[in-house]
N, C-alpha and C positions, 0 to 999 in steps of 0.2 A: 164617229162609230168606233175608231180608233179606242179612243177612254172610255165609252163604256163595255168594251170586252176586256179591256184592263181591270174596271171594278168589280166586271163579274167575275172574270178569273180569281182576283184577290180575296173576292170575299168567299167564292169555292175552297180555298186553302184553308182561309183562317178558319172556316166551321169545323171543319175538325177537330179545333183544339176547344171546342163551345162544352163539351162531355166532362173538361178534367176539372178537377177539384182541387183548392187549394191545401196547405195541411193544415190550419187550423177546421176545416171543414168532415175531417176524420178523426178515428181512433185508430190510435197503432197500438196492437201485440207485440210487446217485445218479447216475452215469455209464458210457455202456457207449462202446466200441471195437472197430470191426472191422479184422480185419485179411485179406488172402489171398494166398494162397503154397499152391505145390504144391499148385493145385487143390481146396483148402480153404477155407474162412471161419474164423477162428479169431475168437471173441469173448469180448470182456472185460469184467468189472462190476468199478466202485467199488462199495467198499460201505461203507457208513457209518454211525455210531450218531447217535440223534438228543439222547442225553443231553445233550451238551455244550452245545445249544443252548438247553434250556431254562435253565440256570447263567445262558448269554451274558447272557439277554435278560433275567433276573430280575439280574442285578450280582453274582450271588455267583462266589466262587472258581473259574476254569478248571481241570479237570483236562484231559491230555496228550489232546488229540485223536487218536484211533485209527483206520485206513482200512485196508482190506483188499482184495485186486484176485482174483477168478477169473476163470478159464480155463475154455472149452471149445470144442471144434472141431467141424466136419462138412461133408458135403458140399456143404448148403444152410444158411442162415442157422438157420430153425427145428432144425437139426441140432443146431447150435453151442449155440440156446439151449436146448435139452433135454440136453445134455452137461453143461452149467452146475448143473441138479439132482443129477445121479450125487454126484457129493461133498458137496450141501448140508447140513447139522445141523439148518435150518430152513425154512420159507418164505421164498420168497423175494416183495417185494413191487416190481412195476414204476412205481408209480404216482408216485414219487418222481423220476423220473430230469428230470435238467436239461440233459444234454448229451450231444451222441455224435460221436466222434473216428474219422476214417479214416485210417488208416496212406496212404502215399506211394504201398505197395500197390496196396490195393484204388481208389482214383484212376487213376491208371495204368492197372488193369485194366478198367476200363471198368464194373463191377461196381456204382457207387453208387446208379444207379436202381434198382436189384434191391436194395439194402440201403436203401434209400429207401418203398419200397413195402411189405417187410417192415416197418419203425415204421409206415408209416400204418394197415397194416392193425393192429395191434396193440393193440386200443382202451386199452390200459393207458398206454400212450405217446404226449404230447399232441404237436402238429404246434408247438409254441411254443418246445421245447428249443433250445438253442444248438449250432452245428455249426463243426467243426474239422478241420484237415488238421494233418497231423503228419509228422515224418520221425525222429523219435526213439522208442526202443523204451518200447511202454505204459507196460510196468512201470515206466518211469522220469518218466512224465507224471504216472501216476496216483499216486503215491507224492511230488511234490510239493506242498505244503501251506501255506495260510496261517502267519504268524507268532505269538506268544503264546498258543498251541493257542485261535486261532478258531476257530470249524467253516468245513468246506471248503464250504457252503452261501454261504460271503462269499468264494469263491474267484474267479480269473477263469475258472476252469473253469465254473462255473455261474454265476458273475455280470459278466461281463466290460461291460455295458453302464454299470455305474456307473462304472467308470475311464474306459470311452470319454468318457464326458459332462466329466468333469476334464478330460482330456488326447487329444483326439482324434487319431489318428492312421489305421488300420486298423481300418476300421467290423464290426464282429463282426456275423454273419447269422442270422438262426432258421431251421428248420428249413421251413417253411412258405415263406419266402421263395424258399430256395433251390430247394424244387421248383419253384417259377413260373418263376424265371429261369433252370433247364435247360428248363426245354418252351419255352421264347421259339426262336424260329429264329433269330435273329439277335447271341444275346445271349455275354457273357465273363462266366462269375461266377465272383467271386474268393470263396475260403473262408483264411478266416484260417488260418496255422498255427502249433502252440502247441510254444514252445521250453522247456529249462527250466535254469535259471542258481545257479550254489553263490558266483560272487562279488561279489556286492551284498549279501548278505541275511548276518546274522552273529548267533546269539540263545544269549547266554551264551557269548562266543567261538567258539563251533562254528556252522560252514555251514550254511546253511539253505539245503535244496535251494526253487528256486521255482517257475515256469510263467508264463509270459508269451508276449506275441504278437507270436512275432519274423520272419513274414511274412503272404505271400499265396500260394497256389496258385491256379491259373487253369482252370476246366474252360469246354469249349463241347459242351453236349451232356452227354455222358454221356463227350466227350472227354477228356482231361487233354491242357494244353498247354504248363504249365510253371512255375516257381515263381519270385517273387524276393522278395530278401529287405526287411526292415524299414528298412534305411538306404537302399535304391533306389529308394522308391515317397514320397516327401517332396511330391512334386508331386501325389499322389491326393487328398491331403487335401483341396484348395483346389478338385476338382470332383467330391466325395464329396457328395450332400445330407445334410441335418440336420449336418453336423458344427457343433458346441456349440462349441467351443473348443480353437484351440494355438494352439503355441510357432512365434514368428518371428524367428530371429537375423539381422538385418540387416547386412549387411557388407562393410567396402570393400578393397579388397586383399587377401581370402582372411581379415579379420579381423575376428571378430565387435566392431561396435560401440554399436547399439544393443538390447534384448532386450525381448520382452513378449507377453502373450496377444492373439492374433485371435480376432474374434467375429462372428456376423453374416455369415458367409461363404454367396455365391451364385453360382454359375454356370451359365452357359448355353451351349449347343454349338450353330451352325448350321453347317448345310450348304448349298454352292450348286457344282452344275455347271457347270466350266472347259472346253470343248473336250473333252468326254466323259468329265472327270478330275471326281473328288467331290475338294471343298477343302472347311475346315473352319472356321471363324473361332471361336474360344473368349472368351466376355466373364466377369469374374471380380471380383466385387465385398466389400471384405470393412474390418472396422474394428480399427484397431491400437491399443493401449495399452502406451506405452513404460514399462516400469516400471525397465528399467536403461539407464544413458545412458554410456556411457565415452566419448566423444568425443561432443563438440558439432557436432551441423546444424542448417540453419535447417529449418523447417518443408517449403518447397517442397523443398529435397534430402534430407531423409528421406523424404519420401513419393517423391522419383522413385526412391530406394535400394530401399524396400519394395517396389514394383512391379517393378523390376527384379529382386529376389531371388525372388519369384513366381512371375513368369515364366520366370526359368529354372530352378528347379524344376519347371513344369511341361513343358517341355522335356527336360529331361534324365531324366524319369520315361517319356515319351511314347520315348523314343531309348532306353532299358530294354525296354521291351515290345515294343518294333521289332527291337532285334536278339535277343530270343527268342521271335517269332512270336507277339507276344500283343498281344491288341487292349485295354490297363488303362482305357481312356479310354469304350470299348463305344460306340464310333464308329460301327462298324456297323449297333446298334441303333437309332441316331439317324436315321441314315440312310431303314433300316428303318420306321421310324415316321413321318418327317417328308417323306420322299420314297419312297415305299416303288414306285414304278414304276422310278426311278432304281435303286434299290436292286436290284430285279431281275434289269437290265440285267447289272450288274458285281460285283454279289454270284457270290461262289464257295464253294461248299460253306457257304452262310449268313457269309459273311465279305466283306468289299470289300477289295481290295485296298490295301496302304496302304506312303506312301511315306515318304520324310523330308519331303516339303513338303506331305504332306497337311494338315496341321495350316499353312494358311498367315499367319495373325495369332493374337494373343496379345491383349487390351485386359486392362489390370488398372488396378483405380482403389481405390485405398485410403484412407479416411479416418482421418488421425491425432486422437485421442479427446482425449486430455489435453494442449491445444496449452500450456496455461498450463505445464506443465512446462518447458517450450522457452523460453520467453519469459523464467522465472524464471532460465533457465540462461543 
């Protein structure tokens, strides 16, 4: 009697596990996209095998990493994603997804709270995903792929935080973030958007299509206010928080002469009312490491070089957003927060008005790292 309340009990336990599915017996979403036109939602899934990752991580042999993109469309988002079943072979599994891309579109349309609120409510889809503006067509986002058949799980489509940290430039946002800073009244959030490039990348003499973040689009609200691109926004960097680390070509006559990583980068925005005018005084504190030197200064003329290149960077980034109605700096917010009666006052439609002299001082104060270089030279 003994042994068989033992088989029973045992075989009570194991049933449990009789429900779970192996992974080849599924399909994973790694990334989805929406798009809308003619009154539609059209959505789109990566989809992705997870073999290749276990090879990665154990060192053995890569075989060709494989990705696959459906389609389906409807009236309502849940349309779109019930369309996506009609052709399936298998289950599909949401729980994997790391990123979601919105066509130029559905931005535009005014439509991303409403695709916003469909992932929250979606308990399979975590509010920590990375989020993307685009102006290129899916199929040719999603079909860009790491090199030496990596899995696309080390892509910047789903990893873009790790290159930010190397090379900072255009700070990538999750998904969580971005709803807080469309409900803000006051606020500009920029969402990255992802380009995707055949000439840099070359693997066995043939092109390697790739994906990178070659801007920002800007919504306020649930508005869309306009995009620019990755070589316009040079001066975001130096009043982005957290940025880790970049690149500062310092230069005199239009030519670069000394080069090296910044680190240590802080900035601060205040505000103080002129005769009923908001002025805005910018303090920008940050530490250089020359690592190439093609022409010799002394210590006090590259540091006034550095600050000088700065600043106007941050100038001519601020005169970007100004002749395309965009607040990159979220001046308003500052505003908003630190004077929020003033704010009030001359806020228009959650915006303050802003001039070329809003921004009336610049302070940059750079410390050069490795002075002994200089000295040596």
């Amino acid at each position: 009697m003994k042994y068989v309340c033992l088989i029973v009990f045992t075989v009570v336990i194991l049933s449990g596990c009789w429900d779970i599915k192996e992974v080849e017996q599924q399909l994973y979403i790694h990334a989805l996209a929406v798009d809308y036109k003619n009154g539609k939602f059209v959505l789109y899934g990566q989809v992705i095998s997870f073999n290749n990752l276990a090879k990665q991580e154990g060192g053995a042999s890569r075989q060709p990493q494989t990705t696959a993109t459906v389609k389906g469309s409807g009236e309502t988002i849940n349309d779109a994603a019930f369309d996506l079943y009609t052709t399936a072979q298998q289950r599909f599994s949401w729980e994997h997804i790391t990123a979601i891309v919105y066509t130029e579109n559905t931005l535009k349309s005014g439509k991303i709270l409403h695709v916003n609120d469909f992932l929250q409510r979606y308990y399979q889809i975590r509010n920590i995903i990375w989020t993307f503006g685009t102006k290129e067509p899916i199929e040719e986002v999603f079909a860009a792929k790491p090199i030496l058949n990596i899995t696309v799980l080390y892509s910047q489509l789903s990893n873009p935080d790790d290159i930010y940290k190397q090379s900072s430039s255009i700070k990538p946002i999750q998904l969580f973030e971005l709803n807080r800073k469309l409900s803000e009244p006051a606020y500009t959030t920029h969402i990255p958007y992802l380009s995707t490039s055949k000439k840099t990348w070359k693997e066995n003499k043939k092109e390697h299509l790739v994906a990178y973040i070659g801007g920002s689009g800007y919504l306020r609200g649930k508005k869309y206010v306009g995009y620019v691109p990755r070589d316009q926004l040079f001066g975001d960097r130096w009043m982005t928080k957290d940025v880790n680390r970049t690149k500062l070509s310092v230069k005199e006559d239009n030519k670069t002469i000394v080069v090296g990583p910044t680190i240590n980068i802080k900035s601060k925005i205040s505000p103080v009312m002129l005769n009923n005018k908001v002025k805005f005084t910018i303090d920008v504190k940050a530490d250089f490491k020359t690592t190439e030197i093609l022409k010799f200064k002394t210590h006090k003329e590259l540091k006034e070089l550095a600050e000088n290149e700065i600043r106007k960077q941050i100038e001519e980034t601020y005169k970007k957003g100004l002749n395309n109605k965009i607040d990159i700096y979220e001046l308003s917010d500052v505003l908003y927060k630190q004077k929020n009666k003033e704010w009030k006052k001359i806020a228009q439609n959650g915006v303050i008005p802003l001039e070329p002299d809003t921004i009336n001082k610049i302070n940059v104060n750079v410390t050069i790292l490795n002075t002994e270089q200089l000295k040596n030279k």
